[in-house]
LUMVOKOL-20069 format. One record per residue (C-alpha): residue number from 0; residue in three letters; z, y, x. Coordinates in pm, whole numbers, plus 50000, padded with zeros to 5 digits. Layout:
(NUM 'Ala' (Z Y X)),
...
// end
This chain:
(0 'Unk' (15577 38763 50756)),
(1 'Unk' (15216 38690 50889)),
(2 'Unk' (15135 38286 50898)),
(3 'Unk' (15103 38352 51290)),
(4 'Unk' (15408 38518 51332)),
(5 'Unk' (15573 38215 51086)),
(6 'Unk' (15427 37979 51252)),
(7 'Unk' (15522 38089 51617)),
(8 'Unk' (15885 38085 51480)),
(9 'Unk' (15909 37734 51366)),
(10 'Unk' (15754 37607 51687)),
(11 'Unk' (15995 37794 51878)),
(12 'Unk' (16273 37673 51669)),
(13 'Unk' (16091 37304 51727)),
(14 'Unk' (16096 37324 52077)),
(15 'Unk' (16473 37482 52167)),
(16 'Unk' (16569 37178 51903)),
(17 'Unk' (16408 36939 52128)),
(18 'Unk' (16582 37078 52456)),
(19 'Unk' (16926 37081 52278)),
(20 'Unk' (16879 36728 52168)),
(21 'Unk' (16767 36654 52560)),
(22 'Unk' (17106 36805 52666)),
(23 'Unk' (17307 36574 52407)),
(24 'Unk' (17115 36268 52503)),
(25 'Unk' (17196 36368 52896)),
(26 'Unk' (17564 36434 52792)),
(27 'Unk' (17620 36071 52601)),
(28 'Unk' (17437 35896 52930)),
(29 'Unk' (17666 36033 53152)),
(30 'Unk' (17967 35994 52952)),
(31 'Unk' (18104 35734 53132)),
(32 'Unk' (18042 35906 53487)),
(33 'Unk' (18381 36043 53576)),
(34 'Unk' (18216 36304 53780)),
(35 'Unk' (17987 36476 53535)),
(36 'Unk' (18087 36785 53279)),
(37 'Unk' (17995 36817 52946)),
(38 'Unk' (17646 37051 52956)),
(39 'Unk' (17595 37313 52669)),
(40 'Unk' (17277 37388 52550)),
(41 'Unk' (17292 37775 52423)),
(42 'Unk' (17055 37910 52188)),
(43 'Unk' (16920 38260 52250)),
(44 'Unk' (16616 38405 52071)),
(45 'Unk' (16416 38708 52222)),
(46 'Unk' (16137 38871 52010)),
(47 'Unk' (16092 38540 51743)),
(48 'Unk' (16144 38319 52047)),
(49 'Unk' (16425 38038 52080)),
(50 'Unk' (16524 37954 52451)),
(51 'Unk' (16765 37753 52541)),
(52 'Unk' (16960 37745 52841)),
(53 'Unk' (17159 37493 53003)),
(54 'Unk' (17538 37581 53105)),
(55 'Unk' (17831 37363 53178)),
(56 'Unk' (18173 37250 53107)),
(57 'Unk' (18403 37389 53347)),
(58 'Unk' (18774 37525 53411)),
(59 'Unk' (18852 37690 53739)),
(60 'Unk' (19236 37699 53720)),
(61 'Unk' (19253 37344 53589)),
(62 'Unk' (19020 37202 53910)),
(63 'Unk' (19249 37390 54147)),
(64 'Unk' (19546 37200 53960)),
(65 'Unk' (19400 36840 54016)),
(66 'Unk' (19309 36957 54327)),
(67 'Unk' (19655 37073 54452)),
(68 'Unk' (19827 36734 54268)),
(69 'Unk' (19547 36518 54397)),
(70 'Unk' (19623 36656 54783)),
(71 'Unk' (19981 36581 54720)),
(72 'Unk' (19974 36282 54606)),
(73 'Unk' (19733 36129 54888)),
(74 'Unk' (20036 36279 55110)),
(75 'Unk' (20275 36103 54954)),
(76 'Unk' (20114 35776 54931)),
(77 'Unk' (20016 35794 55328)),
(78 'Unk' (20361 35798 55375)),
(79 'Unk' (20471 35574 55169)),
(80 'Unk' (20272 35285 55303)),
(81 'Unk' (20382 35347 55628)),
(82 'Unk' (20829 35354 55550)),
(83 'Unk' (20710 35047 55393)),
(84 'Unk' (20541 34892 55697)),
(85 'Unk' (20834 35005 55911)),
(86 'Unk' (21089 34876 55656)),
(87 'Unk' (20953 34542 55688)),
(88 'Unk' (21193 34510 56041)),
(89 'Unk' (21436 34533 55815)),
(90 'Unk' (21341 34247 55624)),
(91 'Unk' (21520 34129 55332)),
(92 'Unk' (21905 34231 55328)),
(93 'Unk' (21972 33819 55231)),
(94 'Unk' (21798 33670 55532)),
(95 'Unk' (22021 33880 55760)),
(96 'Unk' (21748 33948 56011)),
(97 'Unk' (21791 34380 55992)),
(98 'Unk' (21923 34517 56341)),
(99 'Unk' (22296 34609 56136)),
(100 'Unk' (22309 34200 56035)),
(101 'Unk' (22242 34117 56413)),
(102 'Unk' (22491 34350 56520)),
(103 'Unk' (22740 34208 56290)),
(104 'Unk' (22697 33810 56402)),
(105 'Unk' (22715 33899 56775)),
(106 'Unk' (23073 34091 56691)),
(107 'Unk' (23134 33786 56498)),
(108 'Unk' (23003 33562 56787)),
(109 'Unk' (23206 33745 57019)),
(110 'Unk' (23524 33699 56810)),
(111 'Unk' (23526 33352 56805)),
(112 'Unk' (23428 33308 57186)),
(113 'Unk' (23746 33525 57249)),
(114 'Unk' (23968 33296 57068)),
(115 'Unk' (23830 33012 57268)),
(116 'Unk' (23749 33175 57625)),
(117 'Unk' (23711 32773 57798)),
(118 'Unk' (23448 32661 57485)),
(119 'Unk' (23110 32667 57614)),
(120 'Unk' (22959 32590 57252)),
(121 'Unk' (23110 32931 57116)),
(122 'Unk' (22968 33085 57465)),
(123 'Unk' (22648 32979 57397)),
(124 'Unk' (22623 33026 57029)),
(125 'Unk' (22713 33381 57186)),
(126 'Unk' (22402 33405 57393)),
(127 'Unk' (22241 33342 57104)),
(128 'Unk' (22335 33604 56895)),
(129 'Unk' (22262 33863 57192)),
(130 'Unk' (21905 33723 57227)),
(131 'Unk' (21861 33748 56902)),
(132 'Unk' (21995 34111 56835)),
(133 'Unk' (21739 34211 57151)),
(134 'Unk' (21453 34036 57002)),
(135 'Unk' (21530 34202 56704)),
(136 'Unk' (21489 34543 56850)),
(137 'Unk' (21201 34440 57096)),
(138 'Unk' (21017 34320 56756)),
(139 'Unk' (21117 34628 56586)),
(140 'Unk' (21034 34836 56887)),
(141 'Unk' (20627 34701 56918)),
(142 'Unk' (20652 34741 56502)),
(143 'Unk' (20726 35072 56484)),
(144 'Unk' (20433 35142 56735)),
(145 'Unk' (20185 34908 56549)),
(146 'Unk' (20242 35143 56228)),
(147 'Unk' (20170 35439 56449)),
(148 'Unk' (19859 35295 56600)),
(149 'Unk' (19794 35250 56220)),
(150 'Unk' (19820 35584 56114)),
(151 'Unk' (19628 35701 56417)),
(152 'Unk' (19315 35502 56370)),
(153 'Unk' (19367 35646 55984)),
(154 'Unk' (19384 35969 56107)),
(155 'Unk' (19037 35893 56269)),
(156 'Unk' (18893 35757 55999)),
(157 'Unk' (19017 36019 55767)),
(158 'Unk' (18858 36279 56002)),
(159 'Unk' (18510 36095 56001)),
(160 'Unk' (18545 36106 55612)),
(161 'Unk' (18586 36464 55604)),
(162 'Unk' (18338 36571 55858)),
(163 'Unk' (18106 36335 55657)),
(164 'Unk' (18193 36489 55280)),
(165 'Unk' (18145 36797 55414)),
(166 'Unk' (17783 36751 55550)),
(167 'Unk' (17676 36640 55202)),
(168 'Unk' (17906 36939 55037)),
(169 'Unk' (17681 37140 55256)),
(170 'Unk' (17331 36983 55094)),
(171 'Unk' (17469 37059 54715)),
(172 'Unk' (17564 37365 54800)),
(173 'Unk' (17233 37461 54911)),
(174 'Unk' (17079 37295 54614)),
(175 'Unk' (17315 37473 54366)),
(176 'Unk' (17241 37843 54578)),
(177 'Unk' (16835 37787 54563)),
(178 'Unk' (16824 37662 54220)),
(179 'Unk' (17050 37970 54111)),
(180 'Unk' (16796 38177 54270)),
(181 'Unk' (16508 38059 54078)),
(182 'Unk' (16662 38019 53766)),
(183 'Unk' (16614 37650 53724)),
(184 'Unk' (16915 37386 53604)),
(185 'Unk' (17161 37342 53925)),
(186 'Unk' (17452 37216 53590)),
(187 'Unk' (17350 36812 53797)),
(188 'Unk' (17365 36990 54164)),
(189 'Unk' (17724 37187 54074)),
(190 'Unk' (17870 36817 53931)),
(191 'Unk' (17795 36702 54236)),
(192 'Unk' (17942 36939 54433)),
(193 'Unk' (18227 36924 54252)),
(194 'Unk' (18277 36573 54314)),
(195 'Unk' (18253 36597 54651)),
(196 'Unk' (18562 36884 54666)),
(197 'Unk' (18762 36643 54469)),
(198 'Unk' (18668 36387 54757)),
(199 'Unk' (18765 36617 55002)),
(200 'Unk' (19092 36706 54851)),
(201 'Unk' (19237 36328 54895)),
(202 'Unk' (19172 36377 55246)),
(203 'Unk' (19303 36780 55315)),
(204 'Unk' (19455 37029 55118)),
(205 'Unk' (19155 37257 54985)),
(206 'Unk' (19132 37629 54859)),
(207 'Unk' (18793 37620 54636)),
(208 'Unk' (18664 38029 54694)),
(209 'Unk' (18342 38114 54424)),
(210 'Unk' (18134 38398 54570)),
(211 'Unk' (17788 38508 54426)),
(212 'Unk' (17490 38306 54386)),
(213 'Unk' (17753 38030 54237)),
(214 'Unk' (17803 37976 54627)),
(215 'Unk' (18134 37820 54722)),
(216 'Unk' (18370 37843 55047)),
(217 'Unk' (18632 37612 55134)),
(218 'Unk' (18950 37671 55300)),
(219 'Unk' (19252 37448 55427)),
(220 'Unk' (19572 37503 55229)),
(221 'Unk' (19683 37675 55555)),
(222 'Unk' (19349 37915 55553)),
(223 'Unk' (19109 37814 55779)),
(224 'Unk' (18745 37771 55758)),
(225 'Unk' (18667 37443 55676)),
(226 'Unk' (18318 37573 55487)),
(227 'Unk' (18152 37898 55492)),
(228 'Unk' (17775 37870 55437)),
(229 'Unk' (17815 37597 55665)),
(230 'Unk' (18057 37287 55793)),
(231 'Unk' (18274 37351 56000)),
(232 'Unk' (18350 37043 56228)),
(233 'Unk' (18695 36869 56212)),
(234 'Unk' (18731 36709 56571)),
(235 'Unk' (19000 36444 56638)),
(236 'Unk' (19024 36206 56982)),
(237 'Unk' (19240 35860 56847)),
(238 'Unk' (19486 35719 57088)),
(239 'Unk' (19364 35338 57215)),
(240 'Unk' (19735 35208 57265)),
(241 'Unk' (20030 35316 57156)),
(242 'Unk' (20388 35338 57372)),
(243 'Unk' (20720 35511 57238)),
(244 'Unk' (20637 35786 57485)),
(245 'Unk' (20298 35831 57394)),
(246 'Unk' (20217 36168 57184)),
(247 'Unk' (19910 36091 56944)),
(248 'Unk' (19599 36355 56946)),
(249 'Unk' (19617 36675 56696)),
(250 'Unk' (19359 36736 56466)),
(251 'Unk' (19133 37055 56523)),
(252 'Unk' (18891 37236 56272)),
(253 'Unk' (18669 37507 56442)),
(254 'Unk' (18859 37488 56697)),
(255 'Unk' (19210 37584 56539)),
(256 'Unk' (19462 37329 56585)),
(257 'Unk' (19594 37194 56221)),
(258 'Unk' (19863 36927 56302)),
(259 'Unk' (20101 36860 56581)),
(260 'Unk' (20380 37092 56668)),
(261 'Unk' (20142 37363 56841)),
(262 'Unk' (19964 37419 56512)),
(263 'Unk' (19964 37791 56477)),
(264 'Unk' (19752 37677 56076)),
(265 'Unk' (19905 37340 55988)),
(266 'Unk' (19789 37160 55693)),
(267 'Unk' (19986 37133 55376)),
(268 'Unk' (19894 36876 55219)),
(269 'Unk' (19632 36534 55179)),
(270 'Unk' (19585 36192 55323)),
(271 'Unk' (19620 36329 55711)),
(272 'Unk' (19897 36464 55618)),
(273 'Unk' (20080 36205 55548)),
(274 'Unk' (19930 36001 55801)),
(275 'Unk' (20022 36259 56048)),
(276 'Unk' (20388 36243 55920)),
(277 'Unk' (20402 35841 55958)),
(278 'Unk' (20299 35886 56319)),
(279 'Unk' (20467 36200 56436)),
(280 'Unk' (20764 36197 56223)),
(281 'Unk' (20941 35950 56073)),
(282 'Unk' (20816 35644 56321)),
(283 'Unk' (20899 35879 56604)),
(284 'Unk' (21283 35907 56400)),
(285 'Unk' (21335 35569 56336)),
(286 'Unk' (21234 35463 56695)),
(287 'Unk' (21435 35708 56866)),
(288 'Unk' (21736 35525 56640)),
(289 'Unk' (21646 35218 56767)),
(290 'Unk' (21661 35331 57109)),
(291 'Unk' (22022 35478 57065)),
(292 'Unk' (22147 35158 56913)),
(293 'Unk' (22035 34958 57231)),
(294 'Unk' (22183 35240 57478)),
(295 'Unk' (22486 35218 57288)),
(296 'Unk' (22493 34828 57340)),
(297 'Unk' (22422 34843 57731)),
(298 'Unk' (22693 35049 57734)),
(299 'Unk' (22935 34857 57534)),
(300 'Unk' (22852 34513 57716)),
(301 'Unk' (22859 34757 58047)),
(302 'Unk' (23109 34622 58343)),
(303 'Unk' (23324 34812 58544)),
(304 'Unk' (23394 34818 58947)),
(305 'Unk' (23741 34654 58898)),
(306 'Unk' (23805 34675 59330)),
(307 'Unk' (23589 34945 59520)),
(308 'Unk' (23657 35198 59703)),
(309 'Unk' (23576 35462 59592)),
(310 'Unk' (23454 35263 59278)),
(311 'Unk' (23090 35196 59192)),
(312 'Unk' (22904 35282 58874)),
(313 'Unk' (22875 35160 58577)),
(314 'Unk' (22616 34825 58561)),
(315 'Unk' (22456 34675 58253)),
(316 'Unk' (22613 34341 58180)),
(317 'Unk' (22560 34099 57907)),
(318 'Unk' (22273 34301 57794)),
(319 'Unk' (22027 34492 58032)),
(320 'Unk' (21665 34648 58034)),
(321 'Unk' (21369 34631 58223)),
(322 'Unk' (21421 34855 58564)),
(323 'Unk' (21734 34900 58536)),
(324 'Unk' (21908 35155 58765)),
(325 'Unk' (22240 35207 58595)),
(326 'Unk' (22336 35291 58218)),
(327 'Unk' (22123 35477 58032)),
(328 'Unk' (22247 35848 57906)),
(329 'Unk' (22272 36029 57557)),
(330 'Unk' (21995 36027 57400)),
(331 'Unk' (21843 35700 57494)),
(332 'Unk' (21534 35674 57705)),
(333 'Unk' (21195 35635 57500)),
(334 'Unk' (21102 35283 57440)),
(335 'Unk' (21447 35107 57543)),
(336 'Unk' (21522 34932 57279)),
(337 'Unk' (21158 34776 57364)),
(338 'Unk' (21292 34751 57725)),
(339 'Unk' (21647 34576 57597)),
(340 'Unk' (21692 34211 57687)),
(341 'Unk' (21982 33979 57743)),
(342 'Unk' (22055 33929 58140)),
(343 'Unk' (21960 33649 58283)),
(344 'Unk' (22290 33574 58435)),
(345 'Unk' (22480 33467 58163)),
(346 'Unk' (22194 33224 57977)),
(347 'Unk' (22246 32874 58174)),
(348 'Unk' (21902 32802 58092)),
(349 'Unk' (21765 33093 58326)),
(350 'Unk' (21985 33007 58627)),
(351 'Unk' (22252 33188 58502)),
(352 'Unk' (22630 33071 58382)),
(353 'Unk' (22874 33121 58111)),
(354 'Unk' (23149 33230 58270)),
(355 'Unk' (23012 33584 58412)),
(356 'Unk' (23047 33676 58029)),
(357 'Unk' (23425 33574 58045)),
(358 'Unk' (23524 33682 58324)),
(359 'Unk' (23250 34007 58451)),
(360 'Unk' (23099 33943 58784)),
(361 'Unk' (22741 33957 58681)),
(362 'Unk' (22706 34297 58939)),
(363 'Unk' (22865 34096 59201)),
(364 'Unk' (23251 34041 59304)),
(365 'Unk' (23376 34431 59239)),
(366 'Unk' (23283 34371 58866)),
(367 'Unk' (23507 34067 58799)),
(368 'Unk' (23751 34109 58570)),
(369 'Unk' (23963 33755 58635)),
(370 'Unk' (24052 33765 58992)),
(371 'Unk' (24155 33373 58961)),
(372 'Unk' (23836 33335 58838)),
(373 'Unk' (23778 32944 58705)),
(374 'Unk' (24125 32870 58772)),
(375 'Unk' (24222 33029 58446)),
(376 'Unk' (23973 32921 58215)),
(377 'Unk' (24148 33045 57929)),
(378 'Unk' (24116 33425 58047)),
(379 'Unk' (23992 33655 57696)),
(380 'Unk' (24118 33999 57837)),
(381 'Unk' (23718 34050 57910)),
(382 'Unk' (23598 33926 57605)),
(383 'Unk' (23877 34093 57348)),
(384 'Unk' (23811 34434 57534)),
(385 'Unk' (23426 34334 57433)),
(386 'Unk' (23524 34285 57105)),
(387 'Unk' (23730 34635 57069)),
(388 'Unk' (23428 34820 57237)),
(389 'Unk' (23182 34672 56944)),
(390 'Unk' (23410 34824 56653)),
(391 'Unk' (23519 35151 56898)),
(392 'Unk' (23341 35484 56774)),
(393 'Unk' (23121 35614 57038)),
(394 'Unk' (22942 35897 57070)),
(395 'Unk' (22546 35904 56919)),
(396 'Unk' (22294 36147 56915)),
(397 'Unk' (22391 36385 56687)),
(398 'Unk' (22046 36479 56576)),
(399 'Unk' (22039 36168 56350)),
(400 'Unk' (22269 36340 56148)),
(401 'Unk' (22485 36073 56163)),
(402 'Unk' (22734 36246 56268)),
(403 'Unk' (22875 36250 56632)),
(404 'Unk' (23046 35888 56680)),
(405 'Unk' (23012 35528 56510)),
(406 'Unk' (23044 35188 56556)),
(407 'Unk' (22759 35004 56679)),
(408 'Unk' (22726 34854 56341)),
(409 'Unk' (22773 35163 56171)),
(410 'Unk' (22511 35293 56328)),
(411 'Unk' (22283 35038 56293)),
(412 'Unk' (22368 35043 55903)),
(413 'Unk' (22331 35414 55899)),
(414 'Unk' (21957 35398 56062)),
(415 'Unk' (21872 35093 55840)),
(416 'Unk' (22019 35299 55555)),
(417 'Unk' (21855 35616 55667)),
(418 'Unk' (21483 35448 55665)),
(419 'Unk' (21524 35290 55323)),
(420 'Unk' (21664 35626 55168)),
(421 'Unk' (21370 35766 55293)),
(422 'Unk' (21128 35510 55171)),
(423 'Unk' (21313 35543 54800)),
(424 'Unk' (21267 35878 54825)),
(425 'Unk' (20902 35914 54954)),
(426 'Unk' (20856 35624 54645)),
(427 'Unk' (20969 35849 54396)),
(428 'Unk' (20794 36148 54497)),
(429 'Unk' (20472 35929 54518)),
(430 'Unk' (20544 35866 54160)),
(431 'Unk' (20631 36194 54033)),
(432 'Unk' (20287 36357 54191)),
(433 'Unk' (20088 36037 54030)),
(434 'Unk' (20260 36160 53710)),
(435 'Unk' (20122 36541 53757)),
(436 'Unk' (19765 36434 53875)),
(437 'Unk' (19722 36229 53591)),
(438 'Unk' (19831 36498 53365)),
(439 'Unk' (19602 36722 53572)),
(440 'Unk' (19299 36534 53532)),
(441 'Unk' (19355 36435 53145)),
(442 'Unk' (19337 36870 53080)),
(443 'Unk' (19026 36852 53330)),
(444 'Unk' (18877 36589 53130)),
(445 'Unk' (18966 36785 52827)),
(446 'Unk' (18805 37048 52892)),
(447 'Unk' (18485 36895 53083)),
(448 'Unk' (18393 36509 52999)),
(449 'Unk' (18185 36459 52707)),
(450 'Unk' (18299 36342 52407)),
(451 'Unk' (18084 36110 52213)),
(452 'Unk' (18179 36153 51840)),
(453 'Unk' (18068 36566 51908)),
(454 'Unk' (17765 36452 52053)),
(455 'Unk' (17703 36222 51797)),
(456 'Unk' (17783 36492 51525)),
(457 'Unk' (17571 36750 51717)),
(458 'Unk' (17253 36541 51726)),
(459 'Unk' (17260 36455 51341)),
(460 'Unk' (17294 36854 51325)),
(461 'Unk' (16983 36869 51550)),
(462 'Unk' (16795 36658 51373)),
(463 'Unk' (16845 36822 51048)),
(464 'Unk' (16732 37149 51235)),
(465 'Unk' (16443 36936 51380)),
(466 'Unk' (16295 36818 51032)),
(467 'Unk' (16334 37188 50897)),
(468 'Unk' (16109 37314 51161)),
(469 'Unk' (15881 37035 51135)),
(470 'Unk' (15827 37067 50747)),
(471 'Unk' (15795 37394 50794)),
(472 'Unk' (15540 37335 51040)),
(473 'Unk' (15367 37120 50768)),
(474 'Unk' (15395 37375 50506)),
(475 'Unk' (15244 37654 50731)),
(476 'Unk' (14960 37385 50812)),
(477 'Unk' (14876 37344 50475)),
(478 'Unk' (14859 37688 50390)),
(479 'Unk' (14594 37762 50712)),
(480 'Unk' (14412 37524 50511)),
(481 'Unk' (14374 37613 50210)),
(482 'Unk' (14308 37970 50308)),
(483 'Unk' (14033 37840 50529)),
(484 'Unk' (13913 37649 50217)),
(485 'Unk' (13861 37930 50026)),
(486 'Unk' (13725 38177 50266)),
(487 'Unk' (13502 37904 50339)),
// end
């Protein structure tokens, strides 16, 4: 080997040592950046020449795992928060202020007011319990639409977020496409990128695509477009107020319809998800519940035409709702138990009297139930037939599945028990997919973070190789020399 020719080598072998010993020094800087993958410097030599080039850590199937889990979870965790908003009319079971508790102390109300029909003290503690049960529901009622605003304005925001992530997915990719094109280090521009899909996925189910020129397209979990060489935009219109008639705006991507009923594509999984769930399903549920309990009270307090000819219909009594007309029909009317309130003509404080409750009347004279009216103060046939129709079974909207009759406590403790099964259950699922995405992301990290103590053991390795070449360097130096010498 000519001195040229050996000293070429060793300052090839000099410099790949010093760009191998860049790459460790990059790798133990961004150890602690949860976002960046271990990068490999690779040794190739061409003709007595060392090159290195710079790769990177990466696992395709295990991203698509934490990407899946990550979706899931975010679903699951959207949901979550909002059973737990809407379990909060509930309240706790030991402060008896639930809609089944309320229920139960007007029946018990009602009970005692029948064994004393002349005791205004009972009557009133009566009213009592009725305005409280309607409150109860009216709260619940502009509660249930509060967590649906809620999710709406999350649904906007988690729209924005997308639309956003993707703009700067869009900018990376570009990057990681031009640098691939002229050879240069894109490892920084594909960690990026990479990030920002993991981003994305907490958001909206993602299907990660590789295509040549380490370009990328996205898809939804339900297969459309979301990025293909560029964004596509992810339009959404948020609802201002919400009513228990009012049907909340649908996400669109492209142009294709993702959520809502009419979704022909709709997304599997991710923070909208959920939050399209909470807004659309299970508030939608548990008001519609509501809304049957207070049709089934209007009907129970409900008087008859005792006289007419041909009788009248039936009236709300003790309790009635804004405009009414008559009873309200299976299923309940959007909103009523928002609408529910107790009528005015049996509070004494509002103009009305006691005794309507006793003895009917409140629909005028056809609808009294004591014809001697206050000359039998002690008349309870009204208020014990009151008291059956609170424990009777009658018939519920059978899409519940509740089954097709119950009590009006029953049913109340069926929906109550309904909305904190499902809150149990949407708990345990959020724990069982934080379970898998940490599992997930520990093999990701496995295979992709940086681990110091290798880093530390490669640079002493480097080092070593470093020195060799440098002595060698020396060596070759000295030799030049002393041949010059003597030619000299």
């Amino acid at each position: 080997m000519s001195l040229s020719v050996a000293y070429n080598t060793a300052r090839s072998s000099l410099q790949a040592s010093q760009s191998q010993m860049a790459v460790v020094s990059r790798n133990t800087s961004g150890a602690t950046d949860p976002s960046y993958s271990r990068k490999i410097g690779v040794l190739t030599t061409t003709g007595g020449y060392a090159r290195v080039t710079v790769l990177r850590a990466s696992d395709q199937a295990l991203l698509t795992k934490m990407l899946e889990t990550t979706s899931s979870s975010a679903t699951q965790k959207a949901l979550l928060d909002g059973l737990q908003k809407l379990s909060q009319t509930i309240g706790d079971t030991e402060l008896d202020q639930s809609a089944a508790a309320r229920v139960g102390a007007l029946n018990s109300a009602l009970q005692q007011y029948a064994n004393a029909p002349d005791n205004p003290t009972l009557a009133r503690a009566f009213v009592k319990a009725a305005s409280d049960l309607a409150d109860t529901l009216n709260r619940a009622t502009a509660a249930v639409q509060s967590v649906r605003l809620e999710a709406d304005k999350g649904m906007a925001g988690s729209v924005d977020r997308i639309n956003d992530l993707l703009l700067k997915f869009e900018k990376a990719n570009q990057q990681v496409m031009s640098g691939s094109a002229l050879g240069a280090d894109v490892s920084d521009a594909m960690d990026t990128r990479d990030s920002l899909i993991a981003q994305l996925s907490e958001e909206i189910g993602i299907t990660v695509v590789p295509r040549a020129g380490n370009d990328i397209a996205l898809y939804t979990d339900s297969g459309v477009p979301l990025f293909e060489r560029t964004a596509r935009p992810v339009t959404f219109s948020p609802t201002t107020a919400f009513g228990p008639a009012t049907t909340g705006g649908d996400v669109f991507i492209d142009g294709i319809r993702v959520t809502g009923p009419g979704a022909l594509m709709p997304l599997s999984s991710g923070n909208l998800v959920g939050l399209a769930q909470v807004r659309d399903g299970v508030a939608v549920t548990y008001q519609k519940q509501l809304d049957e309990l207070a049709r089934g009270l209007i009907q129970a307090f409900a008087e008859s035409d005792q006289i007419g000819v041909p009788k009248g219909a039936d009236m709300p009594g003790v309790f009635t709702f804004a405009g009414a007309a008559g009873i309200p029909t299976m299923p309940a009317s959007a909103g009523l138990a928002g609408l529910i309130r107790v009528n005015d003509a049996i509070d004494p404080t509002k103009g009305g009297t006691f005794d309507v409750i006793r003895d009917g009347g409140i629909n005028g004279a056809d609808y009294n139930y004591n014809p001697v009216g206050n000359a039998n103060a002690a008349f309870s046939g009204r208020l014990s037939a009151l008291t059956d129709g609170m424990v009777a079974e009658r018939p519920f909207d059978t899409a519940f599945g509740f089954g097709p009759t119950a009590s009006l406590q029953g049913f109340a403790s069926l929906s109550g028990g309904w909305l904190e099964a499902t809150r149990q259950s949407a708990s345990q699922s959020v724990d069982y997919q934080t379970t898998l995405l940490t599992h997930a992301s520990e093999a990701l990290s496995n295979a992709t973070d940086v681990n110091t103590d290798d880093e530390t053991a490669l640079m002493l390795q480097l080092e070593k190789s470093y020195s060799a070449s440098a002595k060698l360097l020396s060596v070759i130096d000295q030799m030049l020399k002393t041949l010059l010498s003597v030619v000299g």
